[in-house]
NUBANU-275837 format. One line per field, with one value per atom (N, C-alpha, C, O, CB): residue in three letters; atom name; x, y, z. Coordinates in steps of 0.2 Angstrom, whole numbers. Each point is the difference from the previous one (the first is absolute). Glycine has a CB too. Layout:
res	(ala_...)
atom	(CA_...)
xx	(X_...)
yy	(Y_...)
zz	(Z_...)
END
This chain:
res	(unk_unk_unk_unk_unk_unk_unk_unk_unk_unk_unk_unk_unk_unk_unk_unk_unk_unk_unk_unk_unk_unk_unk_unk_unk_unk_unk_unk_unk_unk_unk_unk_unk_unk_unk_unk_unk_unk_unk_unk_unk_unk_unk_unk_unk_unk_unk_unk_unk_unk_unk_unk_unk_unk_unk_unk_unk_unk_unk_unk_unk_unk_unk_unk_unk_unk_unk_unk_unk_unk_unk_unk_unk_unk_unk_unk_unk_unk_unk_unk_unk_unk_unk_unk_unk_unk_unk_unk_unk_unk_unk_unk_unk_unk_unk_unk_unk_unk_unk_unk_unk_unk_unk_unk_unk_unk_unk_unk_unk_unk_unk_unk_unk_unk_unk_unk_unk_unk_unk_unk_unk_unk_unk_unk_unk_unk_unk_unk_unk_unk_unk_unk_unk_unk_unk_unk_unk_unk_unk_unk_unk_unk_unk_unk_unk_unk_unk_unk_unk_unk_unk_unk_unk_unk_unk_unk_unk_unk_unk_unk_unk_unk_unk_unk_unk_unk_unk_unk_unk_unk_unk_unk_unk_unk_unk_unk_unk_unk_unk_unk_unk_unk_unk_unk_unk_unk_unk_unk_unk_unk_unk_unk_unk_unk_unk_unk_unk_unk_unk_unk_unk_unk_unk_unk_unk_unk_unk_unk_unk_unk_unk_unk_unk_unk_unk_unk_unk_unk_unk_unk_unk_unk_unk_unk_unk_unk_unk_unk_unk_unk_unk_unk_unk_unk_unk_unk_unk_unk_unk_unk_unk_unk_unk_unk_unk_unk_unk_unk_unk_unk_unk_unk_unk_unk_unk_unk_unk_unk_unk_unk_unk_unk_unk_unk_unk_unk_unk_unk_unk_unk_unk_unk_unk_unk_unk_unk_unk_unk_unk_unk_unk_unk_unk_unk_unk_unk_unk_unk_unk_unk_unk_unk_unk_unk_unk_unk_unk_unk_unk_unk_unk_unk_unk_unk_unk_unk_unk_unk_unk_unk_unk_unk_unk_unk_unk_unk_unk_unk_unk_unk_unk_unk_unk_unk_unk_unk_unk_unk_unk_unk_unk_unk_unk_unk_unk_unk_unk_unk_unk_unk_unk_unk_unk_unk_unk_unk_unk_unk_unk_unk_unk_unk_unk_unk_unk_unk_unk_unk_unk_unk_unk_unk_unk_unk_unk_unk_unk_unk_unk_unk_unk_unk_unk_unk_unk_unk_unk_unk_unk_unk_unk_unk_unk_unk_unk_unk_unk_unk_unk_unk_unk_unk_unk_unk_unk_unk_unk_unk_unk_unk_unk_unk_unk_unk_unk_unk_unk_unk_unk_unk_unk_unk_unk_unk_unk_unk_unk_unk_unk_unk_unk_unk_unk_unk_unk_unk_unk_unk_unk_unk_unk_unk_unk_unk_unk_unk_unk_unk_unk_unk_unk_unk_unk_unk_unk_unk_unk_unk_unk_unk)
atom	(N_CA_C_O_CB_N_CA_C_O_CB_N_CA_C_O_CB_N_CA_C_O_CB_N_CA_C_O_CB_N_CA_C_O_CB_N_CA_C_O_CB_N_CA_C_O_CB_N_CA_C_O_CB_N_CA_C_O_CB_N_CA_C_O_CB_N_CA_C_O_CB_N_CA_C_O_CB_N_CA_C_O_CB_N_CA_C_O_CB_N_CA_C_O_CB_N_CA_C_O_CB_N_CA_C_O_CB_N_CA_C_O_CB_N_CA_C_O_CB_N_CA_C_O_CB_N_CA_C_O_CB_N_CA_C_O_CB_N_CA_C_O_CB_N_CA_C_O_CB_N_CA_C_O_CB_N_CA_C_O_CB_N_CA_C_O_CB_N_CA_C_O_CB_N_CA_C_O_CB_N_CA_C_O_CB_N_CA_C_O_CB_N_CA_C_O_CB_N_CA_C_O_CB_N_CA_C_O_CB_N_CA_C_O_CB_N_CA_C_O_CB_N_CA_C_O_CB_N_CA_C_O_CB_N_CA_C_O_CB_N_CA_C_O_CB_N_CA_C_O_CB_N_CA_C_O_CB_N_CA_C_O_CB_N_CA_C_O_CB_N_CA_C_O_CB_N_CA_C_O_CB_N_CA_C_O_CB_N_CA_C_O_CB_N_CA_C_O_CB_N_CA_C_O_CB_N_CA_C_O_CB_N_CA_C_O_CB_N_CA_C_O_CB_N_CA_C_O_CB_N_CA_C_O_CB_N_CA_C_O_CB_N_CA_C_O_CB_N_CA_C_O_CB_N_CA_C_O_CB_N_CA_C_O_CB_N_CA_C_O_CB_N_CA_C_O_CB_N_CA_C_O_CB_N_CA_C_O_CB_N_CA_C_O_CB_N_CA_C_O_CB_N_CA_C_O_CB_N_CA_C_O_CB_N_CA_C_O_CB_N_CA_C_O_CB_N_CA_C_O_CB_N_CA_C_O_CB_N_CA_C_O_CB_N_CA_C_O_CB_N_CA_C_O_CB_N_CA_C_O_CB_N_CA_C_O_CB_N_CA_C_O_CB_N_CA_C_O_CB_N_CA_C_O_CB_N_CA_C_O_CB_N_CA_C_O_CB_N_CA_C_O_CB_N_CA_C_O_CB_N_CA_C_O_CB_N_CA_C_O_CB_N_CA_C_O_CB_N_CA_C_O_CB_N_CA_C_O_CB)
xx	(618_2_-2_-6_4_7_-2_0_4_-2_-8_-2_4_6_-15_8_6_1_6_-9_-4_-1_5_4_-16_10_7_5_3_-7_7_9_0_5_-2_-7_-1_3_5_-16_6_0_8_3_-19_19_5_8_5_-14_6_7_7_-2_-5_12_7_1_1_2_-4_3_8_4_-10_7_6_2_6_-6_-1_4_-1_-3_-1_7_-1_-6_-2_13_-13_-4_-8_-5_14_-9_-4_-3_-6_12_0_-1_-3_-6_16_-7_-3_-6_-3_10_-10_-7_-6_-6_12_-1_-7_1_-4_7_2_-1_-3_-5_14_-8_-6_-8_-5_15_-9_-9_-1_-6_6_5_-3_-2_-5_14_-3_-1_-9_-4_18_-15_-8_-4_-5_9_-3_-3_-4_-6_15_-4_2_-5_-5_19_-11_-5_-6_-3_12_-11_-7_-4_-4_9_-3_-2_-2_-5_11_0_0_-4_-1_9_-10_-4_-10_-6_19_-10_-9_-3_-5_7_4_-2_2_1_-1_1_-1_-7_-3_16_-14_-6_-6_-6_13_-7_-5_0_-5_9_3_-1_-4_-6_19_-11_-5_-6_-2_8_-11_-5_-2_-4_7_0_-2_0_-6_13_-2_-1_-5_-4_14_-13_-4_-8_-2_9_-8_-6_-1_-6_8_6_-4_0_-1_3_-1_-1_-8_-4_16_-13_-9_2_6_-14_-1_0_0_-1_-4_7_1_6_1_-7_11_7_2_4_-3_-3_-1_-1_4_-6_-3_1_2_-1_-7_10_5_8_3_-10_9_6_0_5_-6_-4_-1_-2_3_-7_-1_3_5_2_-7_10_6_4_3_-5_2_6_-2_4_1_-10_-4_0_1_-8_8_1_9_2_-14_17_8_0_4_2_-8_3_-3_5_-5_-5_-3_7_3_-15_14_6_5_4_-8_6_9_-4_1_8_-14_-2_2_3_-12_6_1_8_3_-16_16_9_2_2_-1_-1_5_-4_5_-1_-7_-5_6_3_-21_19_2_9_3_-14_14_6_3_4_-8_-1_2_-2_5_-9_0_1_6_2_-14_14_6_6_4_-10_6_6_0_5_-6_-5_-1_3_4_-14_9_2_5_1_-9_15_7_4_5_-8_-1_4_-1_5_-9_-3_1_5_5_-17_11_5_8_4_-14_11_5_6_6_-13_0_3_1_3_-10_3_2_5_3_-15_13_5_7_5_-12_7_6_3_5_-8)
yy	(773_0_-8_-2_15_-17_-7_0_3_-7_0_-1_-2_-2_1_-1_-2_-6_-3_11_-13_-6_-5_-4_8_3_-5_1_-4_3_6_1_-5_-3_16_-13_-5_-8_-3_12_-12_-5_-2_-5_5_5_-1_1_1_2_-4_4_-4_-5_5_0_-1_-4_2_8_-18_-4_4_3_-19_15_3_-7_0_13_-19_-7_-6_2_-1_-4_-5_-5_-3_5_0_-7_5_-3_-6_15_3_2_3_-2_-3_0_-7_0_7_-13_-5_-1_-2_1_3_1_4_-1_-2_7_6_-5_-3_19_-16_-6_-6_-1_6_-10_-4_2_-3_-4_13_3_2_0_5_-3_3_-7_-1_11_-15_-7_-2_-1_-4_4_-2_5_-2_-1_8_4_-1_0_6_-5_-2_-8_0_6_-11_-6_-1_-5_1_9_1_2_-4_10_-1_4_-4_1_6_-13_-3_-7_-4_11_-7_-7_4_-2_-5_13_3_1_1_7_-8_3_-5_1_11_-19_-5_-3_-2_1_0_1_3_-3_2_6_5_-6_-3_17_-13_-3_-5_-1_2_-7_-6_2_0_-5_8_4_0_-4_10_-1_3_-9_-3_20_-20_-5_-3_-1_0_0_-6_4_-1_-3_10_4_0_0_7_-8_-1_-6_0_9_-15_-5_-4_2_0_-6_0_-7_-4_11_-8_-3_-9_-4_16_-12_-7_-2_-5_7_2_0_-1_-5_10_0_0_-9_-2_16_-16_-8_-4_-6_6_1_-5_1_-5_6_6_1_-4_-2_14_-12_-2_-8_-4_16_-14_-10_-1_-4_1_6_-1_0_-6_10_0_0_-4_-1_11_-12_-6_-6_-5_11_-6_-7_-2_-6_8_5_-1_-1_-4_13_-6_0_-10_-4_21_-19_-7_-5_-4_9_-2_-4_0_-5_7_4_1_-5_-6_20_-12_-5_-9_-3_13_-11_-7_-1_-3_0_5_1_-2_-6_16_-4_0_-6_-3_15_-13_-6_-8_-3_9_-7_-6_1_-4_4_8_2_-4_-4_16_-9_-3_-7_-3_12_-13_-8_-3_-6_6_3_-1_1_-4_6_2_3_-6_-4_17_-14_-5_-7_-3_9_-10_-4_1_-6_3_7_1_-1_-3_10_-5_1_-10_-3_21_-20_-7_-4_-4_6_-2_-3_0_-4_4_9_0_-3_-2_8_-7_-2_-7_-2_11_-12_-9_-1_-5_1_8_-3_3_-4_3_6_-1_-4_1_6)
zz	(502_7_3_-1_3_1_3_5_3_-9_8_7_5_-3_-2_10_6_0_2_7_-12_0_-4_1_1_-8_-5_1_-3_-4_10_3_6_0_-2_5_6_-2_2_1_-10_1_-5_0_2_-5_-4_3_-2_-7_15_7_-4_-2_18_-16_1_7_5_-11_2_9_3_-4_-1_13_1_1_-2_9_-7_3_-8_-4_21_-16_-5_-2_-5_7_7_2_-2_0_12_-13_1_-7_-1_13_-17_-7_0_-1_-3_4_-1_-1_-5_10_4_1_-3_0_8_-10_-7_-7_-4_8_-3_-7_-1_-4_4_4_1_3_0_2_1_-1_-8_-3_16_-15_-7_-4_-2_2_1_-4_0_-4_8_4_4_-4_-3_17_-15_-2_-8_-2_10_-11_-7_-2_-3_5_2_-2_4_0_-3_5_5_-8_-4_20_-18_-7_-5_-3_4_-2_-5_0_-5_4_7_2_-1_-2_15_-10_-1_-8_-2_14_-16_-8_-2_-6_4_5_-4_1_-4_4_7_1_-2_0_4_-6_-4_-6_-1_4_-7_-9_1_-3_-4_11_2_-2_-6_16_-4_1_-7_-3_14_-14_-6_-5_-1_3_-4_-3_2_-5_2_8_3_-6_-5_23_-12_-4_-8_-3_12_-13_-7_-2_-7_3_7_-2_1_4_-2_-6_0_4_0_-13_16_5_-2_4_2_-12_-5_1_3_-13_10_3_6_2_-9_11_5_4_4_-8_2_3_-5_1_7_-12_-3_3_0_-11_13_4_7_2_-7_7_6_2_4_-4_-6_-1_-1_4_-9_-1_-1_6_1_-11_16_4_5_4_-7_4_5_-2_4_-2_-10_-3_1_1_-10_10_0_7_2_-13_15_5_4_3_-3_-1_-2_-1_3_-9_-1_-4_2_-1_-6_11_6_3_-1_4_2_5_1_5_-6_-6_0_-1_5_-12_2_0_6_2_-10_12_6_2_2_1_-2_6_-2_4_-7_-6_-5_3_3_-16_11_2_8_2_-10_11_9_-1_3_5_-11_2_-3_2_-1_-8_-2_5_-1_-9_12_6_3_2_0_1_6_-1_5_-3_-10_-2_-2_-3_2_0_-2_5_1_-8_12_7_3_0_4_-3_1_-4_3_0_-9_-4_-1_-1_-2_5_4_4_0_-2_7_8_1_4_2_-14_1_-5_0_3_-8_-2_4_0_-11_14_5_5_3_-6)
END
């Protein structure tokens, strides 16, 4: 015998717009789930990793994010000097 909840929640939109809308709740639904049990796996990886890794993981991405830093910093001064040298040879 099923409950009212689940005939409830499985109704037959009558409008189109009304389909739509269960359907992107289902979608919301759906990646709500998949954001939490991806979540979880994290969790779980993190815990069997030993704590030697663990800051080696964590230098490592302190030391990359350092390395874009300086990039974009060299990138923009380059821009800056394309554009001057631009504007005089025109």
């Amino acid at each position: 015998m099923n409950s009212c909840a689940i005939i409830a929640a499985h109704k037959t939109p009558e409008t189109a717009e009304e389909a739509i809308e269960q359907r992107e709740n289902l979608k919301r639904k759906k990646a709500r789930q998949a954001r939490r049990a991806n979540k979880k796996q994290i969790k779980v990886y993190w815990a069997n990793q030993t704590p030697a890794v663990r800051k080696s993981v964590k230098r490592n991405a302190k030391r990359q994010k350092k390395i874009i830093k300086k990039r974009n910093k060299i990138q923009k001064a380059n821009m800056k000097k394309r554009k001057r040298n631009a504007s005089h040879k025109a």
